[in-house]
N, C-alpha and C positions, 0 to 999 in steps of 0.2 A: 708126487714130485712137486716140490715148491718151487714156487716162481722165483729167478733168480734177480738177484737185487744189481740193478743198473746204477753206475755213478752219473752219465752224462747223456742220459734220455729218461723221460716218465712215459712208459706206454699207455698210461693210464689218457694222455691226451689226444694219443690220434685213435684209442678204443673209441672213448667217447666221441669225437671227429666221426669213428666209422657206424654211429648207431650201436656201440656192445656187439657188434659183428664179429665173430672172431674169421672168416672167412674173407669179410671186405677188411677187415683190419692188418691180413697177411698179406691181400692182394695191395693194399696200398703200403704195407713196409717194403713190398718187391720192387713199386714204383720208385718209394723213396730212393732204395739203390740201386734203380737204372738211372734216374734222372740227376740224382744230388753229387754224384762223385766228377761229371762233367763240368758241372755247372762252378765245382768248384776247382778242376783245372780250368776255368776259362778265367776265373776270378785271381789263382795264382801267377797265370802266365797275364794280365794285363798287370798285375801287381809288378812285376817284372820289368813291364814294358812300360811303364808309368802312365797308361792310359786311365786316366781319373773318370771318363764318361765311362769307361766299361766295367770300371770296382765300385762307380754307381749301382749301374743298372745288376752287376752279378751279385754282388755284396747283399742288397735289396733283395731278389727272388732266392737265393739261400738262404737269407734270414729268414721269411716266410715258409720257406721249405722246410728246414731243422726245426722249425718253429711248431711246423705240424706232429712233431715226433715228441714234443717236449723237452727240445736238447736247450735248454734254457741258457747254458753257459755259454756256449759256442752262438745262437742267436742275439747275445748281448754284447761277443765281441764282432759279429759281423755290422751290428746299430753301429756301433764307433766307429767301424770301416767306413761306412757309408757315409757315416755325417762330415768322419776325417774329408774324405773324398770331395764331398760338394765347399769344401772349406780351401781343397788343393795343397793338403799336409801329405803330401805323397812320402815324406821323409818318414813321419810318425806313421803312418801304416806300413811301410816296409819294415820300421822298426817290431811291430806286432805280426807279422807275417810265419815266426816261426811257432808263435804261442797260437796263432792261428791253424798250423798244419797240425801241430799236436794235439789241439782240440777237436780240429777234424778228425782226424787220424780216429782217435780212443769212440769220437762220438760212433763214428761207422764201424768199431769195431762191437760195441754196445747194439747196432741196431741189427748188428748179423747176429750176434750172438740169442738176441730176441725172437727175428726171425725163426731162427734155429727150434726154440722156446717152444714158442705158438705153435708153429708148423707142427712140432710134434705133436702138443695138443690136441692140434686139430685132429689129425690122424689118430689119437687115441680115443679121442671124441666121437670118429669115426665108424670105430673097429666097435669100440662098446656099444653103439647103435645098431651097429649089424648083425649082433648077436640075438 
């Protein structure tokens, strides 16, 4: 089975992030979506409420977060978030706000889909060991 080709993540950088682990590399795609789909309702709803200290500090730890996945596009638009924000262009980031969701959106559909990938992997990696 070939590995399927991602548009808006490289697993290739949180592999390397996890030592060539494929075990640590699952366990930390799991993390990614427990922790990053919060992280970024808390960033759409202050985007909302125009709190500029909190699409700081969200904006910020999502970028570093997608960041570990390789979602390179969605990382570059959360930088501008954030710089918008310390600048108090609350206007210009709600303008970006739906190119925003839809890059989130397709990225975590790319990191489930990967999940999906590996895990199997894994488990085939598995099975042919046990034999």
């Amino acid at each position: 089975m070939t590995q399927p080709q991602y548009q808006y993540i490289n697993p290739a950088v949180l592999l390397d992030a996890a030592g060539q682990d494929m075990q640590v590399f699952v366990e930390l795609t799991r993390t990614f979506l427990e922790i990053a789909p919060p992280m970024f309702e808390r960033l759409a709803k202050a985007i909302e409420a125009g709190n500029l200290r909190v699409i700081t500090l969200e904006s910020h730890s999502l970028k570093g977060t997608v960041a570990l996945i390789g979602a390179h596009l969605v990382a570059s638009l959360l930088e501008q978030i954030e710089s918008l924000s310390r600048h108090a262009e609350l206007d210009r980031i709600r303008s970006m706000k739906a190119e925003l969701n839809t890059l989130y959106i397709a990225t975590d559909a790319d990191v489930r889909d990967c999940l999906t990938y590996f895990t199997a992997q894994l488990e085939r990696d598995a099975t042919g060991r046990a034999r």
